[in-house]
Structures are given as C-alpha cells and as structure tokens.
C-alpha positions in Angstrom: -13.2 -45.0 -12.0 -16.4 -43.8 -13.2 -18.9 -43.1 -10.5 -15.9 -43.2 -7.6 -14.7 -40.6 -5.7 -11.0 -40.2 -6.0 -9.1 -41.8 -2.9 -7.9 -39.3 -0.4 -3.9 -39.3 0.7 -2.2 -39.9 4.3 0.2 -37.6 5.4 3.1 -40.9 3.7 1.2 -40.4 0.4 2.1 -36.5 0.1 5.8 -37.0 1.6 5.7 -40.3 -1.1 4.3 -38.4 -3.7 6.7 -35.4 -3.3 9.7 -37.3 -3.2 8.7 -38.6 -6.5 8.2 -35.0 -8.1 11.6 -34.1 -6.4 13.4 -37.2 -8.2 11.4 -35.9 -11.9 13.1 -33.7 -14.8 11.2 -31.0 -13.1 11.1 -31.5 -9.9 10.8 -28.0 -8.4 7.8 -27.5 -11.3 6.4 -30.9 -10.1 6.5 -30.3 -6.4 4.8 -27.0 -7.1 1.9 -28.8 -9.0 1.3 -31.3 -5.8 1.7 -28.9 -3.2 -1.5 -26.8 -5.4 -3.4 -30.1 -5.6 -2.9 -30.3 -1.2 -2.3 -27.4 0.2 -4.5 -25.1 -1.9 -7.1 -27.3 -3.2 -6.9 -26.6 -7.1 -8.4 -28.9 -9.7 -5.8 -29.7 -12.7 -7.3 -27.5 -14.7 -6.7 -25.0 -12.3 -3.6 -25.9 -11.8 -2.6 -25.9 -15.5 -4.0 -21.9 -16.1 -3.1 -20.4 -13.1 -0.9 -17.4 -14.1 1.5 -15.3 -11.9 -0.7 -12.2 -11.9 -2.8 -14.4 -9.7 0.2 -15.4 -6.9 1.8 -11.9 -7.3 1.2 -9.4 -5.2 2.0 -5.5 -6.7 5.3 -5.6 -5.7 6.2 -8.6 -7.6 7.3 -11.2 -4.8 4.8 -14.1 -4.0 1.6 -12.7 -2.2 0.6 -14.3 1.4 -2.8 -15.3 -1.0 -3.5 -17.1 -4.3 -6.1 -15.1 -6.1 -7.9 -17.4 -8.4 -9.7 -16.2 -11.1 -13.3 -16.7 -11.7 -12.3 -17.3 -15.7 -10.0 -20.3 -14.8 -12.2 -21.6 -12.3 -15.3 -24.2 -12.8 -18.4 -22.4 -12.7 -16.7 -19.2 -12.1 -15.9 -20.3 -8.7 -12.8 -18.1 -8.1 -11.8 -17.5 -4.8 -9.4 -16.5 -2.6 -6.9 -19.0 -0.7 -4.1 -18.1 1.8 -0.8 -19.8 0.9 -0.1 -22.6 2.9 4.3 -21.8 4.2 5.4 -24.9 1.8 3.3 -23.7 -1.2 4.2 -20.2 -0.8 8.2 -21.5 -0.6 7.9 -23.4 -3.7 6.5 -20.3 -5.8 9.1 -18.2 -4.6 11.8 -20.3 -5.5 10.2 -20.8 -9.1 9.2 -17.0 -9.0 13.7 -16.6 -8.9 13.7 -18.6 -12.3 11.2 -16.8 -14.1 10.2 -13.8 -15.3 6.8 -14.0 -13.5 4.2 -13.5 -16.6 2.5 -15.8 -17.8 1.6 -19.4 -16.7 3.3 -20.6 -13.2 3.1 -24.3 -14.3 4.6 -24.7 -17.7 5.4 -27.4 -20.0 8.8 -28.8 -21.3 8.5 -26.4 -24.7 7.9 -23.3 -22.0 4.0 -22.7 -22.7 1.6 -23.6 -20.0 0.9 -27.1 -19.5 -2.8 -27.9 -20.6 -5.5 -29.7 -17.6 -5.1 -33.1 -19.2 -1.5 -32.9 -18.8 -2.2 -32.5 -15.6 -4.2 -35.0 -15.4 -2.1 -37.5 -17.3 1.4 -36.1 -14.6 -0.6 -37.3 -11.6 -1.3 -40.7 -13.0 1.7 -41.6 -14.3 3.0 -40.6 -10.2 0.2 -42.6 -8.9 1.0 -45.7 -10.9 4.5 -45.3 -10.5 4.1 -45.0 -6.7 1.2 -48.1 -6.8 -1.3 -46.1 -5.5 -4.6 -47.3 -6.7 -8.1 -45.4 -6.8 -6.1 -42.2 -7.2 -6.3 -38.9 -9.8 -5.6 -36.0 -10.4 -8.2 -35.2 -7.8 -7.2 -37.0 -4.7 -5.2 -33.6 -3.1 -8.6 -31.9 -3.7 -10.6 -34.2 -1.7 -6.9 -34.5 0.9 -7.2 -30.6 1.0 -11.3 -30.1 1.7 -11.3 -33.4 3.7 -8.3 -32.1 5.9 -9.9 -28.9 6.1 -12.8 -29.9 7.4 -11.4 -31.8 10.1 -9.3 -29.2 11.4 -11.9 -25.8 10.9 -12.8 -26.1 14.4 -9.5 -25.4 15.7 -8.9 -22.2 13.5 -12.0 -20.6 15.0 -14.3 -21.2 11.5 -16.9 -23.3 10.1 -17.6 -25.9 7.3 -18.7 -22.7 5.3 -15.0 -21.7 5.4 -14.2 -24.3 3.5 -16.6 -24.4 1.2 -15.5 -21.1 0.4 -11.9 -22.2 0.0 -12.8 -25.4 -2.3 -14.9 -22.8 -4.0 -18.1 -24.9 -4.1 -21.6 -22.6 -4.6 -23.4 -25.5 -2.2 -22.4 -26.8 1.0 -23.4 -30.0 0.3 -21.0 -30.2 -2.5 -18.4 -29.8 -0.2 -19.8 -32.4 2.5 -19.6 -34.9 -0.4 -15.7 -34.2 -0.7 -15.2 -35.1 2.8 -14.1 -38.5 4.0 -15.7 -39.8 7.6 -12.6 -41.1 9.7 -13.1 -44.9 11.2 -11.2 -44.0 14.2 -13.0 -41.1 14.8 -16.3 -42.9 14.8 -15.1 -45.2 17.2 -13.5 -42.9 19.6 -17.2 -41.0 19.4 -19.4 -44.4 20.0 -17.0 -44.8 23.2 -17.8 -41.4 24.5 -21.6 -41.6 24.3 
C-alpha cells in the first residue's frame, strides 16, 4: 500500500468493525483500541503507549479529556482531545478491571501491547471483515475526515482539527481529509 492513503470507514465499517472486536478474546480491550483509532484520532503507536495517567483525571475516574503526551506522540505532537461518550464508556469500564497504572491497552502477558501489534490487530480485523485498502490508520483519516466535515456546526474551524489530529501544518491535515462525491454534486447543483 505504499504511496496510498489508508481508506476511510462508513459509519457500517465502525458498527462492522466493533462487532468484530466485541466477538474477540478481548473484546472490551479491542473495542477500546477502535473506538481510539475513531473517535480520538490516535495512531497505533499511540494507541499502544497511552498510559492511564494520561485518561485519569486526579481523582482517579476517567477524565472528560485524553491528555496525550508529547513523548508518545510523533513529533512531539501531544495534544489535548475531549472524550467522545462511547470512548469515555469504554475506559471506564476497563478503568473497573484495572488498577489504573500503567498502559491502558495491554497485551495477553499484561504488558503493553507494542505499535506493530497494533498494527498487525487491525489487519488481521480488516482482512477478516474483507475490507481492502485498509490499516491501522483508516480511523485516523475516519476521525480527521469526519471532523472536518462537521467543524462548522460546532462553532470551529479546520484549525480545530488540526489541533486535535495534532499535525504542526494545516496542510497535513487537509491531506487527511477525503472530498465527498455527493457533496460535490449537491454543490455543482447550487451554483
């Protein structure tokens, strides 16, 4: 897939690609790694060291915001992201199961899982689900694509998101965002 972006999902590929991690050996850990990947935008490696000092807030129940670190993030791109309501659900009811140090996604053996398992996770769902032109980076372009469609009606701007996909240039982010067929031909109509 070299020199491709990663295809973006339809609101069926989430709900398709949930019910898979739901059906796993982990599913709550699973559905937690999605639901970063859609609803908060993370990269796999992200997603692999994010640690609960980062979703906690000081009084030890899931914070409204994920803090992400500049050390975990690429180019030292932390950031902060509001918790979408599903997300936030998902790391409370893993946050009851835990003892909330240390990694939030963790491996089989307990330790954290590493970015190419991440990596490797999503594929295996994506060609178990025959979605092709997929990775691990498909909810990233879902998230900043989705974003950008709807900033308008939260009052904000494409600099928003850029801020919540954590990209130093807005043209970065632009690049992330898929153009919508329908769209374009509901525009033509109007002019």
């Amino acid at each position: 897939m070299a020199g491709k972006q990663a295809k973006t999902l339809s609101t069926d590929h989430i709900d398709d690609l949930l019910f898979f991690a739901e059906r796993s050996r982990h599913p709550l850990r699973n559905r937690l790694i999605v639901l970063l990947s859609v609803k908060a935008g993370l990269r796999a490696a992200e997603i692999a060291k994010l640690s609960w000092d980062m979703v906690l807030a000081p009084s030890g129940e899931v914070s409204q915001v994920l803090e992400l670190h500049d050390n975990i993030a690429k180019k030292g791109g932390g950031r902060v992201i509001p918790l979408h309501q599903d997300l936030r659900e998902a790391l409370t009811l893993l946050r009851k199961s835990c003892s909330g140090d240390g990694p939030v996604v963790c491996s089989e053996r307990g330790g954290p899982m590493t970015p190419l398992s991440i990596v490797v996770w999503f594929s295996r769902a994506y060609n178990a689900l025959g979605f092709e032109g997929c990775s691990s980076h498909s909810g990233r372009r879902t998230f900043i694509t989705r974003a950008a469609r709807l900033v308008h009606k939260a009052g904000g701007s494409l600099r928003d998101v850029q801020l919540l996909a954590g990209h130093r240039s807005i043209q970065t982010t632009q690049k992330y965002i898929d153009g919508d067929s329908d769209v374009q031909r509901r525009l033509i109509s109007l002019l």
